[in-house]
N, C-alpha and C positions, 0 to 999 in steps of 0.2 A: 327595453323601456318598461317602466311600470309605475304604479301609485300606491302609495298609502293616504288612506282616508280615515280619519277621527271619526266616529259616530257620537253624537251626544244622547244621551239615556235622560228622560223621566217617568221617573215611577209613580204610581196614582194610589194612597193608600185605599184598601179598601172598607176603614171604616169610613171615610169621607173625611179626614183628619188633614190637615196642614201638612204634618210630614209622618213618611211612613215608618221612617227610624232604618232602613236598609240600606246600608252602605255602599259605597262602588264595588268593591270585594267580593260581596254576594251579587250585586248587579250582573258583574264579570262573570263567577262562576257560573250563575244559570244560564247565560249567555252563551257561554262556552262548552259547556253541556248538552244544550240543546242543539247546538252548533254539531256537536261531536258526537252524536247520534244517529246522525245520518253521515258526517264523514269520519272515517279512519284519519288520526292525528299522533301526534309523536309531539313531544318535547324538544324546546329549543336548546342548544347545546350546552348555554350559561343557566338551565334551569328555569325556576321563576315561572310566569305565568304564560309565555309564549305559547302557542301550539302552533304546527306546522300542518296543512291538512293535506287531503291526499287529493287535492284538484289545485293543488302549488300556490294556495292563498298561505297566508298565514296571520293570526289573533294575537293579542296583545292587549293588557290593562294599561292603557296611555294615562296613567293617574299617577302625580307625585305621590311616592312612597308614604309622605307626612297626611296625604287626603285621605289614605284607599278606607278608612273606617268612617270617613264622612258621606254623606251623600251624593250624588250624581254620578258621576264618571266616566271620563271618555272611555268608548271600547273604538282600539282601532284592526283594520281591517284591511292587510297589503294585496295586491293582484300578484297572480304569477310573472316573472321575468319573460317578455316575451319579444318577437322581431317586428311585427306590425300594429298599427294603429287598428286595424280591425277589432287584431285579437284582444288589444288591449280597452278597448272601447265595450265590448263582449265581456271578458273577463269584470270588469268594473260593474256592467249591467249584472251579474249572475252575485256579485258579492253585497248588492243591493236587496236583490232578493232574500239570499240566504240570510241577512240580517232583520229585513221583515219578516220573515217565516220564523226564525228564532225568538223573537220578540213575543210572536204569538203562542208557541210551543214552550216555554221558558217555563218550569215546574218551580214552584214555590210551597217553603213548607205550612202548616197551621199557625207557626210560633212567627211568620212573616208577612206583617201587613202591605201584603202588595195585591189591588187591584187590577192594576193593569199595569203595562208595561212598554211605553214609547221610545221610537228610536227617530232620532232627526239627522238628517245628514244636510249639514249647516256648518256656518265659519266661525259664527258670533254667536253667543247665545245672549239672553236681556241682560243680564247682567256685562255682558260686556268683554267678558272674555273668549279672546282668539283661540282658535282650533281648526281644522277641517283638513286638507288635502295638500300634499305634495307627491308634485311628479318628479321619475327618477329617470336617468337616461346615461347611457352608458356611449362615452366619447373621448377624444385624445384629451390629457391632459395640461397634453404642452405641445410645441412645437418647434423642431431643428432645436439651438441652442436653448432653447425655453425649455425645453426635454431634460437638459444635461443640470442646469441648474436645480431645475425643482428635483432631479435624483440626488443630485448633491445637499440638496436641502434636507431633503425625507433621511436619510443617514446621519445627518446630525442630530436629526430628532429621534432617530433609531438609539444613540447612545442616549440622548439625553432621556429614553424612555428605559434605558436598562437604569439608569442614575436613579431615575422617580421608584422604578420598582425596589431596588436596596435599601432607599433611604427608607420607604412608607413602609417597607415590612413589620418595625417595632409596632408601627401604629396599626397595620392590619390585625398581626400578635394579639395586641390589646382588646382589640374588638370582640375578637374572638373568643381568647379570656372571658369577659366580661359577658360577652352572649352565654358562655357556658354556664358559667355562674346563675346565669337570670335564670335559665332552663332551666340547671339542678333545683334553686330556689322554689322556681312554680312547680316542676314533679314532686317536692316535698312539703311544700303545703296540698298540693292534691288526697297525696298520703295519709295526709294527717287529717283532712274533710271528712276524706272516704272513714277513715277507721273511728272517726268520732264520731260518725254519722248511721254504725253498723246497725246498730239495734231501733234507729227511729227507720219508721218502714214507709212514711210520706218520703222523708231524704229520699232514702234508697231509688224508692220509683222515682223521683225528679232524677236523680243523678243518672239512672237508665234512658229515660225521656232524653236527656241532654246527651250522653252518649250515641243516643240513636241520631238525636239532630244533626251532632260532631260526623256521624260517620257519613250522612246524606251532604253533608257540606266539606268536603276536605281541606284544610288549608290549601291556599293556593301556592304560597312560599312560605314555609317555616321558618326559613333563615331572617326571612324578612321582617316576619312579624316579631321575631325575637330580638332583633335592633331597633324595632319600633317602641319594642318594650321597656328598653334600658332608659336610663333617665335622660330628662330633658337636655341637662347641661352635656352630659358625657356625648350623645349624637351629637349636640352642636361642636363641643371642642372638638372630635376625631373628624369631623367633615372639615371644619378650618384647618384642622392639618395638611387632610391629607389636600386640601385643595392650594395652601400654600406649598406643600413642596411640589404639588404639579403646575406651580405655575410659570415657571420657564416653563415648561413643554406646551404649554398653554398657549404662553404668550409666541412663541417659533412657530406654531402650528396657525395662529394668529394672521403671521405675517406671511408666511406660505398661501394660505386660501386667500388671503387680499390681494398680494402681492405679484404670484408666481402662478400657481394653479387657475388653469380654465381661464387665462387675460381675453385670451382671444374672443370664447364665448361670451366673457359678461360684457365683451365691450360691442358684441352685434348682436345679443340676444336681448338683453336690456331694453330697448326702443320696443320690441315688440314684445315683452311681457305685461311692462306698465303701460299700454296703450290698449291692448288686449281686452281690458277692462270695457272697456265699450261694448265688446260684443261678445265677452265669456262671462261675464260676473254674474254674479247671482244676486244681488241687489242687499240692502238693508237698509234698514230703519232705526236711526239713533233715539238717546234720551229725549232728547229737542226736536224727535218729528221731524227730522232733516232724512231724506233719503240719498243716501249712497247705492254707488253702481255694484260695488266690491264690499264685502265685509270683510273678509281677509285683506285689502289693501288696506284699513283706516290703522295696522299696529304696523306697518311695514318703516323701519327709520334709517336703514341701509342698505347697501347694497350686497356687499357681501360677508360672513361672520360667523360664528361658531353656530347661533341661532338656540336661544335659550340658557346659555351658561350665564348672563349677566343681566338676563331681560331682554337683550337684543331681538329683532324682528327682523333677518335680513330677505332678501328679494332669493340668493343664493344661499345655501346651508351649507355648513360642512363638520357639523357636529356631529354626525356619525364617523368622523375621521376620529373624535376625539375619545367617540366610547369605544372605538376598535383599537387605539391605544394604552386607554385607562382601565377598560373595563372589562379584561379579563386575564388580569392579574398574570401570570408568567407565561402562560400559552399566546397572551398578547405579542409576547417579543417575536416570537415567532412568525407571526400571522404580519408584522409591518411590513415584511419583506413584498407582501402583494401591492404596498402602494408604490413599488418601483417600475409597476406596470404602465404599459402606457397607456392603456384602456383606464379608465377610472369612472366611479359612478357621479356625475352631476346632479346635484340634488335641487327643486326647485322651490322656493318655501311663496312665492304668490301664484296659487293657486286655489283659487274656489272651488267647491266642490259643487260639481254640476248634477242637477237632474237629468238636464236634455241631452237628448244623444248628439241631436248636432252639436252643441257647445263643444261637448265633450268630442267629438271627431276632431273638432274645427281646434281643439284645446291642443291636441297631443300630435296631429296631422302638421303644425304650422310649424311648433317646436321643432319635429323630426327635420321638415323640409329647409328649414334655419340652417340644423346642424352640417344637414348633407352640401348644404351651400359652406358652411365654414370649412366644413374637412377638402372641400375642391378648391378652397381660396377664392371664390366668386361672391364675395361683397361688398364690392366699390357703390354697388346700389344702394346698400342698406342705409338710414339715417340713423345716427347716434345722438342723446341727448344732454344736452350741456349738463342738468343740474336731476339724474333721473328720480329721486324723491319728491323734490317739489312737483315736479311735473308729475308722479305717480298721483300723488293728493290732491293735485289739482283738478285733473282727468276725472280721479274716484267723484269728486261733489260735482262734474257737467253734466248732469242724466239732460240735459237739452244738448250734447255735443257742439258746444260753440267753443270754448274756451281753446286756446294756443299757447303751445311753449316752444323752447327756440331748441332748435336742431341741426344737425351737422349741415342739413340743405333746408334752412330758413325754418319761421315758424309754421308750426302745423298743427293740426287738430288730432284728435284719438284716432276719429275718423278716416284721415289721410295719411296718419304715418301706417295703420293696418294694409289699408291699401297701396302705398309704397312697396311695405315688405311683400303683400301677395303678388303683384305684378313681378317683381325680382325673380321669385320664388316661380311662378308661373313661366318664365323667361330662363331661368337656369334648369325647367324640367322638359321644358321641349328643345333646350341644348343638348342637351345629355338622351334624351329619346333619341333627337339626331343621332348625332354619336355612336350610339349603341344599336338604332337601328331593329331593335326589341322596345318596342310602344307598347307590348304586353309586360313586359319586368315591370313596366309602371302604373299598373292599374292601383295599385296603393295610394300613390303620388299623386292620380288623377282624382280619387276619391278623395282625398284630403283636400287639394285644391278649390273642387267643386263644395264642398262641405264649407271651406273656411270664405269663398266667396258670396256662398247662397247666405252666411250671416255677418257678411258686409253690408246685405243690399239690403235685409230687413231689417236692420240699424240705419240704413241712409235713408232707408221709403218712411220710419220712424219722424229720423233728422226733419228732411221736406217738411211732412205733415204730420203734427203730435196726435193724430185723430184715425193712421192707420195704422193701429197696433193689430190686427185679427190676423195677420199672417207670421207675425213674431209670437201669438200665443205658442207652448211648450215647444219652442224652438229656441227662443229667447232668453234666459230664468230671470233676469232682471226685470227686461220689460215685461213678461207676464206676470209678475208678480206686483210693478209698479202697477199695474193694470187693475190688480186685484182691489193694490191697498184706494185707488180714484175711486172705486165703485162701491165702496162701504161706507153704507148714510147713518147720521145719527140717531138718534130716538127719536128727534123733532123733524118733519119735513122740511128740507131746505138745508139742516144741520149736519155738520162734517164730522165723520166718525172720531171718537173720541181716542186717546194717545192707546191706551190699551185693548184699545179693539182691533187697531190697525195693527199692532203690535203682534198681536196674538194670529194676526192673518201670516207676516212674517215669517213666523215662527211655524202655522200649520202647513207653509208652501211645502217646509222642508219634510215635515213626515211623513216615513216609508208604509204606515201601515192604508189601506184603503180610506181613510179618512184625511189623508192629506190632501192640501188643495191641488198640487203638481199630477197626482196620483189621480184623482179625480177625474181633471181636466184629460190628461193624458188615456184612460179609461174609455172616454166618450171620442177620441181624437187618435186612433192608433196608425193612419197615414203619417203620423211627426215620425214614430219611431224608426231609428234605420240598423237596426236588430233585431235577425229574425229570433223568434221564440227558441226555433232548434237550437240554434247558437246559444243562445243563453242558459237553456238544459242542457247541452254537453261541456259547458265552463262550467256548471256548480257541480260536476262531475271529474272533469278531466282538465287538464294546462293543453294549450297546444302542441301537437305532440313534437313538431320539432323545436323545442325551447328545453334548456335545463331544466324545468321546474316540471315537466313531464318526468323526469327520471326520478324525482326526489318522490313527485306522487305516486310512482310505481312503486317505489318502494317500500314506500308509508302505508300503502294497500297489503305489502308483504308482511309488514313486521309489526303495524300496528297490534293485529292479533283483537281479542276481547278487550283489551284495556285501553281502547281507545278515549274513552273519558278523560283517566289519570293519566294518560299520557304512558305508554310503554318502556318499562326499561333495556328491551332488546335492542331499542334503535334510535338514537338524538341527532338531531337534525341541525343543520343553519344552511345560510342561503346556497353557500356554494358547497356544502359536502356533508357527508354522515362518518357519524362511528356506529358503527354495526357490530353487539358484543353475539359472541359463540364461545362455544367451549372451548376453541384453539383462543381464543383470547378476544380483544377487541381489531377491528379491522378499520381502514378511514375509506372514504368510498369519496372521490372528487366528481360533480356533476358535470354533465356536457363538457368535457376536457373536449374530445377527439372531434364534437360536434363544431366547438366554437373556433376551432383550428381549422377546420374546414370552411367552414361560413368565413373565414376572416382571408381565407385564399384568392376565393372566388366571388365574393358580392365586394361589390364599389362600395356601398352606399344603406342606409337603414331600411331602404324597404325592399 
């Protein structure tokens, strides 16, 4: 299991100015810089701005290509691959940090007006736009004949992905072309600057000054920015290409993730993600002063779906199936052959990005305990729900939890279907303790438990009485934030804080640096937290050691070397393996093979 989390960036200029003029690009590279100063990093295997670091996180400029010279820009930030909800609750905590501490250590030049520099970890920002968190987890994909079909399936897509590669070539050619062109172009007006410019001696030192900036800022991807470069029309026609000839493989891969892949999970996982919102979300506040439970739930409009290829917002993602197909050109054909696996990644796109540790236990603890009931076939308890979008947005706008939608077993509330699934959930882990007869294999189990019901009760002591919030402070993120936005008076006594004040409270819940309100609260109140500090200093150091992503970090401590900045060229990384070049040539190094063979022998079940 694991997460990636969006962080959202603003920058404060420091003449005091409206905007600073600094792009997401530079956002990223200091970012990542200052990131990469404290740990040894490597390059991801497709290049580009990835880095892999050597405590099995991994960085990413989550900004469409067309932004990265505008301002803001998500910087996102994955956890290591790991077996329990501890480590991954730890892990999460430690990439919080290192994202505060970067933020503050982030070196800027004279020629960039940057004051400050904040980082929010948030779904929604004012404007409106969705971002923040998805959890990842690794489960069967099918099951008996549901198996055979979806391998049968992934094979046609396997041709139909050699078909897209032959066809798109001329159009890749062209690209290519055409990027050369633009290059030789700018090297030869450069040329011609530089030499018309020899003898005036103000040029000269600007063109040094700018040189020196050039080499403290490296591009992040050259490839990239020289397709950014090429004309407007030319990007758009070659992306309509090549996205009509990939649209059969589009549309196959379409009906496989709806259709075929994971039925079983989205049809008993579903009830308890959109209900979850009761007591995971992290709250928001719309244009209209309406406060929602979830920010992330308000763009959510299906159930399951590529997730971003056409605006989509599904509950399930599986558009990383689609760039693991398209998106790396002929070594892709190769790499398909792993979705014949049975293991596959579930990827989960409603999910809020939590402050509190409980949430976040109570987040990833309830999901595992779900799964481990599916893989045993013990869900005749679970409720399923008739129509789960309407009922997701329904849910999001009950911050009083009254509201009802109809259910496999009648209608119910947020409230009661969480409680359904814990009681299940609580019932199939003292079966299986039975059973097993090792009440210790399940200390994970019970932590999770205990976590997902202590934030049932401080939602229901909520429900009761709207007046006992002080036990849901930083345990809660919605209610203590709804908390915040009640207690903020206007300018006049008597008068109710005005749309932008409260707004702005919103928004400070979420920031990492000590001036957030979460941060704050949390500071004065460190009984909430349920990670200890050790824990948290040896994740922004090290993966746990028995997880794949300890091997990858071992080795990124080996080869990174001095250039851990720019990323080294002795060693490229991706999630499951490296290429490791020496002088007998380059070599491929596959992670946790012999670990995961083993683990997959001897444990039943996720924790």
């Amino acid at each position: 299991m694991g997460m990636e989390t969006e962080f959202a960036t603003v920058v404060e200029p420091r003449d005091g100015s409206l905007s600073s003029g600094v792009s997401a690009r530079e956002v990223y590279a200091a970012l990542r810089d200052a990131i990469c100063r404290h740990l040894p990093a490597v390059e991801g295997l497709d290049g580009g701005d990835r880095r892999f670091l050597a405590n099995g996180s991994a960085i990413n400029l989550e900004t469409h290509l067309a932004f990265r010279d505008g301002p803001g820009g998500l910087f996102e930030m994955a956890t290591p691959e790991v077996y329990r909800p501890s480590d991954l609750v730890a892990c999460q905590r430690a990439i919080d940090e290192i994202m505060r501490d970067a933020a503050n250590e982030a070196r800027w030049s004279d020629n960039q007006n940057v004051g400050r520099l904040r980082v929010l970890k948030n779904s929604c920002d004012a404007a409106g736009h969705l971002y923040g968190c998805q959890e990842n987890y690794e489960t069967d994909v099918a099951f008996g004949f549901g198996l055979v079909v979806y391998r049968i399936a992934i094979c046609f897509v396997w041709a139909l992905q050699i078909a897209c590669v032959f066809m798109s070539f001329p159009v890749v050619v062209a690209i290519v072309f055409a990027s050369l062109v633009q290059h030789s172009v700018r090297q030869a007006r450069s040329i011609v600057r530089r030499r018309g410019a020899r003898f005036d001696t103000q040029r000269e030192t600007l063109d040094e000054d700018d040189a020196s900036w050039l080499h403290d800022h490296p591009d992040t991807n050259e490839s990239e920015e020289t397709f950014v470069a090429l004309p407007t029309w030319f990007q758009w026609l070659s992306i309509a290409c090549l996205r009509m000839l990939h649209l059969p493989l589009v549309l196959s891969l379409r009906v496989i993730g709806t259709h075929i892949a994971f039925r079983t999970q989205r049809r008993h996982l579903t009830g308890l993600l959109v209900s979850r919102v009761a007591i995971m979300g992290t709250g928001h506040l719309d244009h209209d002063g309406r406060f929602f439970l979830s920010g992330k739930a308000l763009g959510i409009d299906r159930v399951a779906d590529m997730g971003g290829f056409n605006g989509e917002r599904p509950i399930f993602v599986y558009g990383h199936w689609l760039s693991k197909l398209c998106g790396r050109s002929w070594r892709s054909i190769a790499e398909t052959r792993h979705l014949l696996k049975r293991k596959q990644r579930l990827q989960i796109g409603l999910s809020d990005s939590n402050l509190s540790d409980l949430a976040q236990w109570a987040k990833v603890g309830s999901v595992a305990l779900v799964l481990d009931m599916i893989e045993a076939k013990q869900t005749k308890e679970l409720p399923r729900l008739r129509r789960p979008i309407r009922a997701l947005h329904v849910f999001n706008r009950d911050w009083n939890l009254l509201r009802r939608v109809p259910t496999s077993h009648g209608e119910m509330t947020s409230l009661e279907m969480q409680t359904h699934y814990y009681r299940a959930a609580a019932k199939f882990v003292r079966e299986q303790q039975q059973q097993s007869r090792q009440a210790s294999g399940w200390d994970e189990a019970d932590q999770a438990l205990k976590h997902w019901a202590e934030s049932i009760r401080l939602v229901r002591q909520f429900r009761k009485d709207g007046n006992q919030t002080s036990q849901g402070l930083g345990r809660i993120d919605w209610l203590g934030k709804r908390w915040m936005l009640d207690q903020a008076a206007g300018e006049m006594p008597g008068e109710h804080a005005s749309w932008v004040t409260r707004k702005k409270i919103d928004l400070r819940y979420h920031e990492l640096s000590e001036e957030g309100y979460f941060t704050r609260f949390i500071a004065d109140h460190r009984e909430h937290q349920l990670v200890d500090e050790d824990d948290i200093a040896m994740r922004r150091r090290n993966a746990p050691a028995d997880s794949p992503a300890a091997q990858r970090g071992w080795m990124i401590r080996e080869f990174a070397g001095d250039v851990s900045v720019a990323g080294g060229p002795t060693m490229r990384t991706d999630w499951d393996r490296a290429l490791v070049g020496h002088e007998q040539g380059v070599r491929t190094v596959v992670y946790g093979q012999r670990e995961k063979e083993q683990r997959a022998a001897s444990a039943n079940n996720n924790f």
